[in-house]
C-alpha positions as a Markdown table, in Angstrom:
| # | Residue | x | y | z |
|---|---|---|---|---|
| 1 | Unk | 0.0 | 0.0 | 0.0 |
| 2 | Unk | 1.2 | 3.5 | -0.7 |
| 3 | Unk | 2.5 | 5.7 | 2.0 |
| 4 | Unk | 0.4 | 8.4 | 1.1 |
| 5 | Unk | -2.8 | 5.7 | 0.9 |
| 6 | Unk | -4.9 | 7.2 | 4.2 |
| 7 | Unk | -3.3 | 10.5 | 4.0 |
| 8 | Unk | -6.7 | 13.0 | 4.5 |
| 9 | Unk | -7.1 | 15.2 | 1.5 |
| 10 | Unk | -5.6 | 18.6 | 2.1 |
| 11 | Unk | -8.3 | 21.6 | 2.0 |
| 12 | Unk | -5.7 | 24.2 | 1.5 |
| 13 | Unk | -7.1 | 25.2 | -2.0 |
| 14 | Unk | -10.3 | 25.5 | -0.7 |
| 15 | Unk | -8.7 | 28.3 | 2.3 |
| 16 | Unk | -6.5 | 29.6 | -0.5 |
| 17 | Unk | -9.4 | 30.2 | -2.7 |
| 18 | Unk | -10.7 | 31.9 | 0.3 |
| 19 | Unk | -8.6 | 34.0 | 1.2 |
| 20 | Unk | -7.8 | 35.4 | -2.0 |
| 21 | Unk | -11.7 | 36.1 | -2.2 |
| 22 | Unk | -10.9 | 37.7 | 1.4 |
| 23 | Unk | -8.1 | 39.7 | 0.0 |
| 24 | Unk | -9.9 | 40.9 | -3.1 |
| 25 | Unk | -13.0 | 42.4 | -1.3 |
| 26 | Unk | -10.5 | 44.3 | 1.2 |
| 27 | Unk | -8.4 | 45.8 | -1.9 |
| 28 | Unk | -11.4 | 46.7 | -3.6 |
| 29 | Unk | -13.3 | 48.2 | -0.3 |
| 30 | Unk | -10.1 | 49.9 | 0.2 |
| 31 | Unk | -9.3 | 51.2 | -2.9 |
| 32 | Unk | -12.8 | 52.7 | -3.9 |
| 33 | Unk | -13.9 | 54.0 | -0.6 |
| 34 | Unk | -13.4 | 57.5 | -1.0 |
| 35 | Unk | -15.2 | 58.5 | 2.3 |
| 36 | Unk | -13.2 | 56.1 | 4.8 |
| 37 | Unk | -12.6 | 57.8 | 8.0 |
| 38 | Unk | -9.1 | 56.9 | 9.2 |
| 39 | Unk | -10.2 | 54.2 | 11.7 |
| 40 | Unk | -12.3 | 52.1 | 9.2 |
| 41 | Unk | -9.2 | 52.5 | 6.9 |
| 42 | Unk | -6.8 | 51.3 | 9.8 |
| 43 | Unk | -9.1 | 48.4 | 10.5 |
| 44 | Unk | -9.2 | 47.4 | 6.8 |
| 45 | Unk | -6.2 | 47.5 | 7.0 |
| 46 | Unk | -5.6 | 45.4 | 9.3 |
| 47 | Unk | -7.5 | 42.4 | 8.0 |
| 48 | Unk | -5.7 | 42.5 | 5.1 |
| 49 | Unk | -2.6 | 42.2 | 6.1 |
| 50 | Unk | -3.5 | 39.1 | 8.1 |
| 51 | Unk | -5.2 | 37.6 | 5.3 |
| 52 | Unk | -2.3 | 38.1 | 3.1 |
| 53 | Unk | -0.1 | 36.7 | 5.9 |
| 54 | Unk | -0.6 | 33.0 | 5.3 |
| 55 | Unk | -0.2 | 33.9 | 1.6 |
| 56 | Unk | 3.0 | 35.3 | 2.4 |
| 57 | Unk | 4.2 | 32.5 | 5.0 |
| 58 | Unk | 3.1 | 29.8 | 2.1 |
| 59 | Unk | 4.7 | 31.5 | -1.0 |
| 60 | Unk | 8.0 | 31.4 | 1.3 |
| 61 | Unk | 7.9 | 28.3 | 2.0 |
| 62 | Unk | 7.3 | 26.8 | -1.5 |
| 63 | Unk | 10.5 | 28.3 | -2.8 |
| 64 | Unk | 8.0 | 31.2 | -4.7 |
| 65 | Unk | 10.0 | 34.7 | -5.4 |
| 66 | Unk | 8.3 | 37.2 | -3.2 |
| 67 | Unk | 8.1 | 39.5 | -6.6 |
| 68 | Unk | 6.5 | 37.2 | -8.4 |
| 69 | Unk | 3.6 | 35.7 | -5.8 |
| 70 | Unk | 2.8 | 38.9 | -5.1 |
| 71 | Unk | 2.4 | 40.0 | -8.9 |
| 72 | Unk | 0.3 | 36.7 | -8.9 |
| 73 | Unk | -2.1 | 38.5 | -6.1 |
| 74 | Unk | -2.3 | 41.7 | -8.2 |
| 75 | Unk | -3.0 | 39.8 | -11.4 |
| 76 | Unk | -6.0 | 38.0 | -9.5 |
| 77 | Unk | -7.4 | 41.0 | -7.7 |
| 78 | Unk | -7.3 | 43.1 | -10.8 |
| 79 | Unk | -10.7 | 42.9 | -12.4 |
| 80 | Unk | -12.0 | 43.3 | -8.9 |
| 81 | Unk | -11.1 | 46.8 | -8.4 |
| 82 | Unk | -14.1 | 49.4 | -8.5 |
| 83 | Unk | -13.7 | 51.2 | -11.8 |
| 84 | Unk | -16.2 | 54.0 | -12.6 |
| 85 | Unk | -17.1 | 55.0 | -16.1 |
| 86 | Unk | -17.7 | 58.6 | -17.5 |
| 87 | Unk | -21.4 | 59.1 | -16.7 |
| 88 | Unk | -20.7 | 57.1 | -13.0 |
| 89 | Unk | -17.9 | 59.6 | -12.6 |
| 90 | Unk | -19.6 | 62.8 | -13.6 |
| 91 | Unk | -22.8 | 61.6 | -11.4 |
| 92 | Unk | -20.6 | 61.3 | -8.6 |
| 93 | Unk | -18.8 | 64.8 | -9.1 |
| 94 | Unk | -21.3 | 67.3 | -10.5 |
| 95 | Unk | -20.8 | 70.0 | -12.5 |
| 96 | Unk | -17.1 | 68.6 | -13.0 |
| 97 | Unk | -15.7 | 67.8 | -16.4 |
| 98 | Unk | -12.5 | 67.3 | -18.5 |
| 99 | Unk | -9.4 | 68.5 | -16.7 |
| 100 | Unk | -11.2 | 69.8 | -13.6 |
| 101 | Unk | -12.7 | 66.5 | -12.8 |
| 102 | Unk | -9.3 | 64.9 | -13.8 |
| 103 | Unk | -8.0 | 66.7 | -11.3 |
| 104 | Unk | -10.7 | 65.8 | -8.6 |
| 105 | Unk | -9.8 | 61.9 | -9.5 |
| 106 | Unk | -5.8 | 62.6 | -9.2 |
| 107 | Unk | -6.2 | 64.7 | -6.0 |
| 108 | Unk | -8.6 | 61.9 | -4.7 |
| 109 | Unk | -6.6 | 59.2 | -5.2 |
| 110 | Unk | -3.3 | 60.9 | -4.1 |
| 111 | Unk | -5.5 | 62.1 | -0.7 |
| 112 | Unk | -6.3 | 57.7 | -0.2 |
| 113 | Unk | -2.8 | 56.4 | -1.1 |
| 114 | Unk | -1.5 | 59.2 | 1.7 |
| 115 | Unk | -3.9 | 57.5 | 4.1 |
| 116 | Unk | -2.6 | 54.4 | 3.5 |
| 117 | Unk | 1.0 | 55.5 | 3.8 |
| 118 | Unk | 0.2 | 57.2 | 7.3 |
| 119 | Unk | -2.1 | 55.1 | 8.7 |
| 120 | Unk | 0.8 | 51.8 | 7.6 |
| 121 | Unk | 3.8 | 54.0 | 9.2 |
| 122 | Unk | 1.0 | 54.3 | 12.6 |
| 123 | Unk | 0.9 | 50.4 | 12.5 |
| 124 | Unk | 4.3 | 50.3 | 11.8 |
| 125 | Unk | 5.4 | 52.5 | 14.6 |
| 126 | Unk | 3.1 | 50.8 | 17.5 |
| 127 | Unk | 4.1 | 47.3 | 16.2 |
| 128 | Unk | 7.9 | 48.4 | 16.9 |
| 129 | Unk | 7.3 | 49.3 | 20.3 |
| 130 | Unk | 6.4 | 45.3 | 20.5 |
| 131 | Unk | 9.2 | 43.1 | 19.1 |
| 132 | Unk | 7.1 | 40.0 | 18.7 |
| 133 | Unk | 4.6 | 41.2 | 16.5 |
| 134 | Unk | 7.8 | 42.5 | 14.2 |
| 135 | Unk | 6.6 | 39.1 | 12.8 |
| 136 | Unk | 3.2 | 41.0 | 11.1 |
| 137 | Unk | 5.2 | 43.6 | 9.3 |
| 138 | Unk | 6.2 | 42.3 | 6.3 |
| 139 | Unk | 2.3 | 41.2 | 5.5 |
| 140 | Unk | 1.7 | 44.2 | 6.5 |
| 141 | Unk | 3.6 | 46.2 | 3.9 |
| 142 | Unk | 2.6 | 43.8 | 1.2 |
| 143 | Unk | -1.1 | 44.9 | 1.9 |
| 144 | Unk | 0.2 | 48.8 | 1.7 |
| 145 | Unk | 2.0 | 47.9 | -1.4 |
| 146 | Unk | -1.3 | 46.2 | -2.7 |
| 147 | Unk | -3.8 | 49.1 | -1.6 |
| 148 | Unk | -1.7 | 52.5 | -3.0 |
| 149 | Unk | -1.2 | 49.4 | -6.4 |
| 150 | Unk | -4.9 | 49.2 | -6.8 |
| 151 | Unk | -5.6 | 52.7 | -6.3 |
| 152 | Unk | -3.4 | 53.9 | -9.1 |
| 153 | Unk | -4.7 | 51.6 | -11.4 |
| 154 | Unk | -8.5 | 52.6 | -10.4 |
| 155 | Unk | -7.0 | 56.3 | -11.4 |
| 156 | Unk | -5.5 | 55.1 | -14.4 |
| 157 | Unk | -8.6 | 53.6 | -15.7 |
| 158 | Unk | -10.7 | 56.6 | -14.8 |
| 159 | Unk | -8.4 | 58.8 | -16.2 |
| 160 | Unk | -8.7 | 57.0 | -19.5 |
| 161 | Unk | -13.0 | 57.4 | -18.8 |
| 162 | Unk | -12.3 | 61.0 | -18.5 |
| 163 | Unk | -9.8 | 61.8 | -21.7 |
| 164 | Unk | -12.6 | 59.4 | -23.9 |
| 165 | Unk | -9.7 | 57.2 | -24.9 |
| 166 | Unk | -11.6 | 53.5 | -25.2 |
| 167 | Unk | -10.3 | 50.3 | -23.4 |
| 168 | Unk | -11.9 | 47.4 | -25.8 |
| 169 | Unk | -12.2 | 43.9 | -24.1 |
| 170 | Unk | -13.8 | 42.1 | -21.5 |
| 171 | Unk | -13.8 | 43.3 | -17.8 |
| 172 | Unk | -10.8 | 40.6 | -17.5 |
| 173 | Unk | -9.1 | 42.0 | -20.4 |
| 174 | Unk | -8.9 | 45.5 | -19.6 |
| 175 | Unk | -7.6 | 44.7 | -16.1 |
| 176 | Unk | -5.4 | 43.4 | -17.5 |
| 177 | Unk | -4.5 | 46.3 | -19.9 |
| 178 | Unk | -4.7 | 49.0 | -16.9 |
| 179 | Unk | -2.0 | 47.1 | -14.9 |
| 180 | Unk | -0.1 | 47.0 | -17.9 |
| 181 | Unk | -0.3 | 50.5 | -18.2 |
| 182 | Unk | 0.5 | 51.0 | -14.4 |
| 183 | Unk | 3.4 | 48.6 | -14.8 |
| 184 | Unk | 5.1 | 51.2 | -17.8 |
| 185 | Unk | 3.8 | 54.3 | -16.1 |
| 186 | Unk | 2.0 | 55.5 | -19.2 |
| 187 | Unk | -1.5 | 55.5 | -21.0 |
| 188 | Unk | -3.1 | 53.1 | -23.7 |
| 189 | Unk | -2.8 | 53.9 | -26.9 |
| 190 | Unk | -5.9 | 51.5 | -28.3 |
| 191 | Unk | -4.5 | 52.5 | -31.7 |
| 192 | Unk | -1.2 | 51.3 | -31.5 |
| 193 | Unk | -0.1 | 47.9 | -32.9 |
| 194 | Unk | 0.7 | 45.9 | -29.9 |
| 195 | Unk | -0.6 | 48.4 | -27.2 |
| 196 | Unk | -3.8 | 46.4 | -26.1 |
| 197 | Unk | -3.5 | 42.5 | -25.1 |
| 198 | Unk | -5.6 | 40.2 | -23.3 |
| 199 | Unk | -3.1 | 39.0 | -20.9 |
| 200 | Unk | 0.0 | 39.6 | -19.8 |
| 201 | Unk | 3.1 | 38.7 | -21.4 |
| 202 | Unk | 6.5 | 37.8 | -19.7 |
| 203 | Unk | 7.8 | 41.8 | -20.0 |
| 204 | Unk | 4.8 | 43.0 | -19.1 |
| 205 | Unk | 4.5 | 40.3 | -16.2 |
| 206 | Unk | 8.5 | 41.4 | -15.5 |
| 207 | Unk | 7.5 | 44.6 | -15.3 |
| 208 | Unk | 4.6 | 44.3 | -13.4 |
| 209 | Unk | 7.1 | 42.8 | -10.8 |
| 210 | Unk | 9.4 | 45.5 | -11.1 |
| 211 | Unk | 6.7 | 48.0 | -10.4 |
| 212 | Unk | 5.5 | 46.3 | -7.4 |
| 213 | Unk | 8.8 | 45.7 | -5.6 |
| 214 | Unk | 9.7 | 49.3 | -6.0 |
| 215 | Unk | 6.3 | 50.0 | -4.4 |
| 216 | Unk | 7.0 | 47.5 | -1.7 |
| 217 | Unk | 10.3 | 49.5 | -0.8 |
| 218 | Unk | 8.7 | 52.6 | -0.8 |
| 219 | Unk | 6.6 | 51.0 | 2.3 |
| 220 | Unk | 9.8 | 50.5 | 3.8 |
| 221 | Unk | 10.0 | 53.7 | 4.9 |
| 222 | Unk | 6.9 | 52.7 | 7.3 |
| 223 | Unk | 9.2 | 51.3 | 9.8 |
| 224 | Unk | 10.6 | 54.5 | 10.8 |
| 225 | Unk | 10.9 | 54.7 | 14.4 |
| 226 | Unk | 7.6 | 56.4 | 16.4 |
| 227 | Unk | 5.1 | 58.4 | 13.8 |
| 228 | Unk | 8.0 | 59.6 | 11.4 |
| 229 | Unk | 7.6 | 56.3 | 9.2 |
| 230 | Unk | 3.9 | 57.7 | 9.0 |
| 231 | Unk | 4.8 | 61.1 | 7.6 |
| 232 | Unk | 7.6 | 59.7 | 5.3 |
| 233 | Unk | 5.1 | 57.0 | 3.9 |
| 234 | Unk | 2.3 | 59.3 | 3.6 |
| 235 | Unk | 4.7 | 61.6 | 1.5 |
| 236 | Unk | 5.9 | 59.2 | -0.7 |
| 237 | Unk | 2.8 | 57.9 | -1.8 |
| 238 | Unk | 1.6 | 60.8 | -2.3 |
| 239 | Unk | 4.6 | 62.3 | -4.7 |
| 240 | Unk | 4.3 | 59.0 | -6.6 |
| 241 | Unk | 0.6 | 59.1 | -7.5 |
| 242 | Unk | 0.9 | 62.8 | -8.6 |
| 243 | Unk | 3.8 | 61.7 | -10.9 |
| 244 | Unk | 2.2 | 58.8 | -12.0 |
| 245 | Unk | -1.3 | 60.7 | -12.9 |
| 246 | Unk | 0.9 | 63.4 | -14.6 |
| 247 | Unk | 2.4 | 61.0 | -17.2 |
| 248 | Unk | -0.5 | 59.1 | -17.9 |
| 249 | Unk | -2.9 | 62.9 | -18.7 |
| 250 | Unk | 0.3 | 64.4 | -20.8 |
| 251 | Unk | 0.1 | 60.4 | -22.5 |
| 252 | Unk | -3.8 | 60.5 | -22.9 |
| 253 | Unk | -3.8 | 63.9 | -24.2 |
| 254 | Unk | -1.7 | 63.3 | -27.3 |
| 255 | Unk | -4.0 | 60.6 | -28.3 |
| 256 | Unk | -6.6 | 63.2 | -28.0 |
| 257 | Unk | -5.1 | 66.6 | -29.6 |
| 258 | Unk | -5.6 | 68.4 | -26.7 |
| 259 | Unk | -3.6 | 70.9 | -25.1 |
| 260 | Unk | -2.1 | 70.5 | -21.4 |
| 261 | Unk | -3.4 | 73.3 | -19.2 |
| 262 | Unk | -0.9 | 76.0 | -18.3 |
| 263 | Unk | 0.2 | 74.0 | -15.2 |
| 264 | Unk | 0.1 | 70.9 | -14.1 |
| 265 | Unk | -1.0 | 69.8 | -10.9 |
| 266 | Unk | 2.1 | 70.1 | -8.7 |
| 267 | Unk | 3.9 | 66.9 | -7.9 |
């Protein structure tokens, strides 16, 4: 008889399957909630980093690349982030159109990915005051890492809403075409030969990896010592989303023929 003959069946896909569901609702909660107070945010929070813990502890112990498991999270979250088109986006900011309401969806996202920066260096800072639960942080800047992720990519695709530049393809499909476009830090060109796939290829998958590590060590800066890793990681985000938004409008404005407004919003 086989050694492995009355070994139980293992329901570890069924909890994987689980708590990638888990993980998904939390991104998406946290990444379209434009009114969460900074408790709720902090208690998000929270439960996201420990359901991406066991993630974490598994993918390490499988011999799986941090980079890469947790571009596989990203990829599987993707079409679950709360994208808004034009007439949702114009509904939920009257009166506010082309570059002004642009600059309501850049100034709104930049305002969430600072929460998440501050409120991560807050955890950060108590969980240094307790050296066993040093243990949470790395989860802990994972979920950061995924949040601010998913909230440029919710601007991104918004942006695109806004500037009338036309994303073809399944819900799936143009996930999959907004990370690419966060991963290269510019806008779809629908147009260009090449510019608009239905999944991800192995540079766009490498670069989707890229993007997310240096995300991840950006959220390093979290584990400053008392509340200065909460300013610092605040900041950061911050500077990042503006810079991001900046390239994609000057990107999505070619396509268009328009002409940038005599400044930009500051960085």
């Amino acid at each position: 008889m086989s050694p492995d003959a009355d070994r139980q069946p293992s329901d570890e896909p069924g909890r994987d399957l689980e708590r990638n569901e888990e993980v998904a609702e939390l991104v998406g909660r946290l990444s379209g909630g434009e009114d969460l107070d900074r408790a709720e945010r902090g208690m998000l929070l929270g439960r996201l980093t420990g359901a991406l813990a066991a993630g974490a502890r598994q993918a390490a112990t499988s011999g799986v690349g941090r980079g890469r498991w947790l571009a596989e999270v990203f990829e599987s979250i993707a079409p679950r982030i709360p994208i808004r088109d034009l007439h949702t986006l114009q509904k939920h900011h009257p009166g506010l159109m082309g570059e002004e309401l642009a600059d309501k969806l850049v100034n709104t996202a930049a305002n969430a990915t600072t929460g998440v920066g501050a409120v991560g260096g807050a955890l950060a800072a108590v969980e240094l005051a307790a050296p066993p639960l040093l243990l949470t942080v790395p989860a802990q800047l994972v979920a950061e890492t995924l949040v601010v992720s998913a909230v440029e990519v919710k601007l991104i695709a918004e942006l695109h809403e806004v500037y009338g530049v036309q994303v073809p393809g399944s819900l799936t499909e143009r996930a999959a075409q907004y990370v690419t476009s966060w991963a290269r830090q510019r806008g779809i060109n629908p147009l260009a030969p090449g510019s608009v796939t239905i999944a991800l290829g192995v540079a766009t998958k490498t670069a989707l990896r890229n993007r997310l590590m240096r995300t991840l060590g950006r959220h390093l800066t979290t584990l400053g010592p008392f509340l200065t890793g909460a300013v610092a990681g605040g900041t950061l985000n911050r500077l990042a989303t503006r810079k991001l938004a900046n390239a994609v409008r000057q990107d999505l404005r070619r396509q268009r023929g328009l002409t940038p407004p005599p400044r930009e919003l500051p960085e």
